[in-house]
C-alpha positions as CSV (number, residue, x, y, z in Angstrom):
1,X,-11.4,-14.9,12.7
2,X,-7.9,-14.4,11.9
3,X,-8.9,-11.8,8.8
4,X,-10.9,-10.2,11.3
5,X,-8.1,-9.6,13.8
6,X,-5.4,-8.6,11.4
7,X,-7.7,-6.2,9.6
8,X,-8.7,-4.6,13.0
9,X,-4.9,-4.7,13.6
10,X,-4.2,-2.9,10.3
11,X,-6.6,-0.3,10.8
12,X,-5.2,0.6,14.8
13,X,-1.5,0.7,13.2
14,X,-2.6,3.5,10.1
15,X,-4.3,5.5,13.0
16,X,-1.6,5.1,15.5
17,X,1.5,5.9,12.4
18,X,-0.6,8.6,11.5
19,X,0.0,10.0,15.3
20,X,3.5,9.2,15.0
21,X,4.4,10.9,11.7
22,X,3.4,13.8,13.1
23,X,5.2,13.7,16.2
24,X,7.9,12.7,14.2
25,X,7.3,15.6,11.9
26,X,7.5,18.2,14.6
27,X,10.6,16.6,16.9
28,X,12.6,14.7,14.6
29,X,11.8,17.0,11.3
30,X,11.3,20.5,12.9
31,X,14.0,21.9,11.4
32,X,12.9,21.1,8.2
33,X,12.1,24.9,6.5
34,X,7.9,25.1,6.1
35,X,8.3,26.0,2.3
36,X,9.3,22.6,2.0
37,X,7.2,20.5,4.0
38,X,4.0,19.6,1.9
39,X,0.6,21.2,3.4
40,X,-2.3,19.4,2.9
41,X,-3.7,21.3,0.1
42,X,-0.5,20.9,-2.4
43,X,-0.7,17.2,-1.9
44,X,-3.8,17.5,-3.8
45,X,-2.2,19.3,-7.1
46,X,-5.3,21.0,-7.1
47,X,-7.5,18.4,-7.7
48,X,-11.0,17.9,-6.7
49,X,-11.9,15.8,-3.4
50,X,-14.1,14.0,-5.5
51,X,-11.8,12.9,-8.4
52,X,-9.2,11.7,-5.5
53,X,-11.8,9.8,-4.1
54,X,-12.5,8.2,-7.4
55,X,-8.4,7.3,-8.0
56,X,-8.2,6.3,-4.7
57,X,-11.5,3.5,-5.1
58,X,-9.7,2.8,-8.5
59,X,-6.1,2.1,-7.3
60,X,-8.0,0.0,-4.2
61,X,-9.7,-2.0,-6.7
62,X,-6.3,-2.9,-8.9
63,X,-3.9,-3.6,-6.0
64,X,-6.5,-5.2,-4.2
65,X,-8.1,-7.7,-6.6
66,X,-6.1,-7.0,-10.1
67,X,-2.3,-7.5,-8.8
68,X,-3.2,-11.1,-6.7
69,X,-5.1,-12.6,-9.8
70,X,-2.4,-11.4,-12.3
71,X,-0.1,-13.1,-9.6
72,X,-2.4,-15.9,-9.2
73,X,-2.8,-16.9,-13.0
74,X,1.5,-16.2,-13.9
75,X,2.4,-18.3,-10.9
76,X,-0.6,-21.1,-10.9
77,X,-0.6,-21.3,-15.1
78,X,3.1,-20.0,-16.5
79,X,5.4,-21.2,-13.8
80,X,4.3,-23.9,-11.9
81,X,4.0,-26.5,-14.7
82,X,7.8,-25.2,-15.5
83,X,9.1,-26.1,-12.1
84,X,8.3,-30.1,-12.7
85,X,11.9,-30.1,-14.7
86,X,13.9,-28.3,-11.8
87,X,13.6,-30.8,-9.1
88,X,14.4,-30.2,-5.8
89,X,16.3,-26.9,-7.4
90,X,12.8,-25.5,-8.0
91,X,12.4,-24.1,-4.4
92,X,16.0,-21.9,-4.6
């Protein structure tokens, strides 16, 4: 339930910061000159939608599921067992 809520949570926050970075954009930033805000088609670099798509599903996959195992299996396997000979030291 919880994963549920914070992921519906998640989702409503990038929609609503979206709103809000471009009314900050145009109130706060407006004096920005144009030639040096970004557009949206030199974020790209000129790259296909297509091959963003693809480094985008990539980069989900690795900060989603490949950082927390790394994480995971240096915390759980490397440093736990080497805490033991801290003592109560271990937690600072």
């Amino acid at each position: 339930m919880w994963t549920i809520l914070v992921f519906v949570a998640v989702v409503a926050l990038f929609f609503i910061s979206g709103a809000v970075a471009g009314l900050l954009q145009t109130k706060a930033f407006g004096w920005i000159p144009e030639w040096f805000v970004m557009d949206s088609g030199a974020e790209s670099g000129g790259f296909s939608k297509s091959a963003l798509l693809i480094v985008n599903i990539a980069s989900l996959f690795v900060f989603v599921i490949g950082i927390p195992i790394v994480e995971e299996l240096y915390f759980r396997g490397f440093l736990l067992p080497r805490l033991s000979c801290l003592g109560v030291g271990a937690v600072f």
